[in-house]
C-alpha positions as CSV (number, residue, x, y, z in Angstrom):
1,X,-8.0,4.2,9.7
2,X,-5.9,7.4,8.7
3,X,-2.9,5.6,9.4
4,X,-4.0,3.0,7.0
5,X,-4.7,5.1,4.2
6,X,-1.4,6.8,4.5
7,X,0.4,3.8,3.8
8,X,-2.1,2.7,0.9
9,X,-1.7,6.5,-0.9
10,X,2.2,5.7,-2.3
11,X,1.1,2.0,-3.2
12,X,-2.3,2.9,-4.9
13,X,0.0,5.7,-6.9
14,X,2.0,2.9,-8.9
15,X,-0.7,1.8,-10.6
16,X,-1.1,5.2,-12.7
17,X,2.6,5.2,-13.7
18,X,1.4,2.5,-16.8
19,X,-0.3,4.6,-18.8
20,X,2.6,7.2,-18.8
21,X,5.6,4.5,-19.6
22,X,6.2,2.6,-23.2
23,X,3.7,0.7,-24.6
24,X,5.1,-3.0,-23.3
25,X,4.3,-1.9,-19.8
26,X,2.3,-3.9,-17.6
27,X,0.2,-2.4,-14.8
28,X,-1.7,-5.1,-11.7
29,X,-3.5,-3.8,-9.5
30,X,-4.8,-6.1,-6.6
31,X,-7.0,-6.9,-3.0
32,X,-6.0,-9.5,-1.1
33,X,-7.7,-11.7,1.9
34,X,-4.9,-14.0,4.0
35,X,-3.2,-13.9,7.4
36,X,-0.2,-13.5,9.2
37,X,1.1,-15.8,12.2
38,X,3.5,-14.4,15.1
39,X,3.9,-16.1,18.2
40,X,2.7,-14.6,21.6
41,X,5.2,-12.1,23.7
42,X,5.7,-14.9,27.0
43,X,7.3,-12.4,29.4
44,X,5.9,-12.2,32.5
45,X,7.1,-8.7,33.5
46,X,5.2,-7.6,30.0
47,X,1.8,-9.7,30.8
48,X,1.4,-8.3,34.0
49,X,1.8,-4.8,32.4
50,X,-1.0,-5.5,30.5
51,X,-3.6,-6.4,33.5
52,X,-2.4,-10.1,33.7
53,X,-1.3,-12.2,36.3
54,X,2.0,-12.0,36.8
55,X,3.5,-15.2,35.7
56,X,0.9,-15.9,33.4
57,X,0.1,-15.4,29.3
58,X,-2.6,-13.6,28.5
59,X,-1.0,-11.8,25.5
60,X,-2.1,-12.8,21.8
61,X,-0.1,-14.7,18.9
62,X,-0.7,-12.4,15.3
63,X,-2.9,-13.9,13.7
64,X,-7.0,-13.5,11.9
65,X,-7.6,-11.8,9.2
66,X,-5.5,-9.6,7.1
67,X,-6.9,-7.6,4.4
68,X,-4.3,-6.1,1.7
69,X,-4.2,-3.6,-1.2
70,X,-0.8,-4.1,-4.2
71,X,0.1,-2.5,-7.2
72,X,2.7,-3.4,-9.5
73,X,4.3,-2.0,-12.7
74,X,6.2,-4.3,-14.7
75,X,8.7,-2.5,-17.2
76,X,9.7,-5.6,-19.2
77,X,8.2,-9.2,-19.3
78,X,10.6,-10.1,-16.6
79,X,11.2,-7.1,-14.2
80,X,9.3,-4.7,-12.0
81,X,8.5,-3.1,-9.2
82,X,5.4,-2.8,-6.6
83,X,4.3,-2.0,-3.7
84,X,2.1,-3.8,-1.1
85,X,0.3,-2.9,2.2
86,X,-1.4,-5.5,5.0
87,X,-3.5,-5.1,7.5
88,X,-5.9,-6.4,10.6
89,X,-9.0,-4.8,9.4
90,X,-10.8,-5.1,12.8
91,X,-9.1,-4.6,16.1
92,X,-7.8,-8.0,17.8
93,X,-7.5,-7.2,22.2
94,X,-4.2,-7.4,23.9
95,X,-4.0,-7.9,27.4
96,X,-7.1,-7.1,29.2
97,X,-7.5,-3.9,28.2
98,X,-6.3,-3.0,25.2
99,X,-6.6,-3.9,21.5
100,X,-4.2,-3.8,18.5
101,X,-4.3,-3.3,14.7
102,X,-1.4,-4.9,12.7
103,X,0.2,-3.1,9.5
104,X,2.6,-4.3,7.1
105,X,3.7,-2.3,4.1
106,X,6.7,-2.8,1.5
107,X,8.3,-1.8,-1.7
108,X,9.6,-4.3,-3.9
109,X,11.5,-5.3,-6.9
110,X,10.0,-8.0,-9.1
111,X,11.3,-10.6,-10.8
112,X,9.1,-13.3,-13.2
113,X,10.7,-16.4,-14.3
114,X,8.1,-18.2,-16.1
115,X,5.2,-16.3,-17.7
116,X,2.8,-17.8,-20.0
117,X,-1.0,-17.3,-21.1
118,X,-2.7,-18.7,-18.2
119,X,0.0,-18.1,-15.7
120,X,2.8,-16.5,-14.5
121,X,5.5,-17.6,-11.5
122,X,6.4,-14.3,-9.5
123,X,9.2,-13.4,-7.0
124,X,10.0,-10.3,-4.9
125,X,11.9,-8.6,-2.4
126,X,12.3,-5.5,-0.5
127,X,12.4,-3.3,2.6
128,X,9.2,-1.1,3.8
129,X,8.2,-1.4,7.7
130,X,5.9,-2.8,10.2
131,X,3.6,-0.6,12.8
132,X,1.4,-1.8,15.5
133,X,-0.8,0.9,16.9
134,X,-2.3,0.3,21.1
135,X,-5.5,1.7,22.1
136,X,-6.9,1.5,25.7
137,X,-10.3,0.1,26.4
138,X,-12.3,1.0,29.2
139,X,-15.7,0.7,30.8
140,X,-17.6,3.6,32.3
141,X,-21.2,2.8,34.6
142,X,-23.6,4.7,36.2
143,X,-26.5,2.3,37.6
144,X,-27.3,-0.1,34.7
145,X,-26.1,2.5,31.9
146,X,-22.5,1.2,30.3
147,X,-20.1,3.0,28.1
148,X,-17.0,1.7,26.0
149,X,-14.6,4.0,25.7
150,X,-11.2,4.2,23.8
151,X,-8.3,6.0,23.6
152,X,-4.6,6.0,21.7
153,X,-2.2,4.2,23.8
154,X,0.9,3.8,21.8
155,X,2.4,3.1,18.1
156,X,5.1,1.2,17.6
157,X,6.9,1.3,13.8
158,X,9.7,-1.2,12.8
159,X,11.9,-1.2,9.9
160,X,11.0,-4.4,8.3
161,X,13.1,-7.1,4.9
162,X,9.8,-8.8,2.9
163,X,10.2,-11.6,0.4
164,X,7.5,-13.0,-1.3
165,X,6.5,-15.7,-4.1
166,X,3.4,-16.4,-5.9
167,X,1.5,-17.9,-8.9
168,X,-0.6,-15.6,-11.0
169,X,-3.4,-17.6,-12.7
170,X,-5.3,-15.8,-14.9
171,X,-9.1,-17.1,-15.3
172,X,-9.6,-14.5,-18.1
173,X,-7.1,-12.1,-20.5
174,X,-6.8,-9.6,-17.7
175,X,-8.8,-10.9,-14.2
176,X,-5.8,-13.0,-12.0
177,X,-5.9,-14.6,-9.0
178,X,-2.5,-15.3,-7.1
179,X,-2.0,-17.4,-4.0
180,X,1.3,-15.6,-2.3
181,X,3.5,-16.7,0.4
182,X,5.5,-13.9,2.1
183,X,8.1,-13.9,4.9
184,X,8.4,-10.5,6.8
185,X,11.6,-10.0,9.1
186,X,11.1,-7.0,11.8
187,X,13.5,-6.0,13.8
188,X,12.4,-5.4,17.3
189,X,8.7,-6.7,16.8
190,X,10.4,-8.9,19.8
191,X,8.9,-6.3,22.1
192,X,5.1,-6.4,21.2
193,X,4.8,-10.2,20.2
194,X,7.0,-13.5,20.7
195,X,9.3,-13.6,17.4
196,X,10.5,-11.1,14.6
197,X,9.9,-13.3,12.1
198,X,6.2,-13.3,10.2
199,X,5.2,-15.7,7.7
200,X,1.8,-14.9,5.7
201,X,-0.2,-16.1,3.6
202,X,-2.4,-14.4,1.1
203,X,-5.2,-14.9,-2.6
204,X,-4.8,-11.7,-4.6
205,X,-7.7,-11.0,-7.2
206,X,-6.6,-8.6,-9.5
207,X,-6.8,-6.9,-12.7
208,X,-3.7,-6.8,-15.1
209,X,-3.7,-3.6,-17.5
210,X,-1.3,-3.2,-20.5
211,X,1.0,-6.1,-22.4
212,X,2.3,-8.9,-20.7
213,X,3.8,-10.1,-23.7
């Protein structure tokens, strides 16, 4: 969980920079619940690394629940900037031993074509990175008594491209929720899973502070 909070600090800090620009700045802060899809790593030299047969599959797509934190500060009605971190908040197994956790995190300019009352039509892009982090599971008996035990493995970290759009709709003055499709592109995620392309898809609830006029 450390390594998740790291990545959450920077991202949790944008949201304190409204209060200290003009008064036509716009502050969202926001917790998301969605998931991310990337297809299994099929190389049978690599499953049988990971305590499968050889010439088998036992390695996992990406995919379950992510769980994500954003903040955004808009400096005009049209333009901003963000930042936004996912993550696997529970351990998914890989191989037959050990078990992964799946974080995304970006920076990102903004861009808002259409906003009105009750909603607002959002783009953004940016760079930020990717890191999956291994830990080993084992079992430990004596007689009947059984212990899990678990250890760091390995942490792989990728630079990563995001794009994302979305539709804010706001159900009261400040309280939004936004559906949000994003597209990550990793470089080199190609060694832990099957593609280096990961579509998501996440419903932000959120809280908009300041002007969005």
């Amino acid at each position: 969980m450390k390594a998740i909070w790291r990545y959450l600090a920077p991202i949790s800090l944008l949201a304190l920079c409204a209060p200290l620009a003009s008064a036509q700045t716009a502050a969202d802060v926001g917790i998301g619940f969605g998931t991310a899809h990337a297809s299994a790593n099929v190389d049978p030299v690599n499953t049988s690394g990971w305590g499968c047969a050889t010439g088998t599959n036992c390695l996992p797509t990406m995919s379950g629940l992510f769980m994500g934190v954003s903040a955004d500060v808009m400096l005009t009605k049209r333009y901003g900037f963000g930042g936004e971190a996912n993550f696997q908040p529970v351990r998914t197994d890989y191989g037959t031993f050990a078990q992964y956790r799946q974080i995304f995190y970006d920076f990102n300019g903004i861009y808002v074509p259409l906003s009105e009352k009750k909603f607002s039509f959002r783009l953004e892009g940016g760079v930020g990175g990717a890191r999956t982090s291994f830990i080993e599971t084992s079992q430990g008996c004596i007689g009947t008594s059984c212990v899990n035990q678990s250890q760091p493995l390995a942490n792989w970290s990728h630079f990563q491209v995001h794009a994302g759009v979305g539709v804010s709709i706001y159900v009261t003055e400040h309280i939004f929720i936004r559906p949000q499709f994003d597209f990550h592109y990793v470089p080199g995620l190609n060694n832990q899973f099957g593609t280096n392309a990961v579509p998501q898809g996440t419903v932000w609830v959120g809280y908009s502070m300041g002007s969005r006029d």
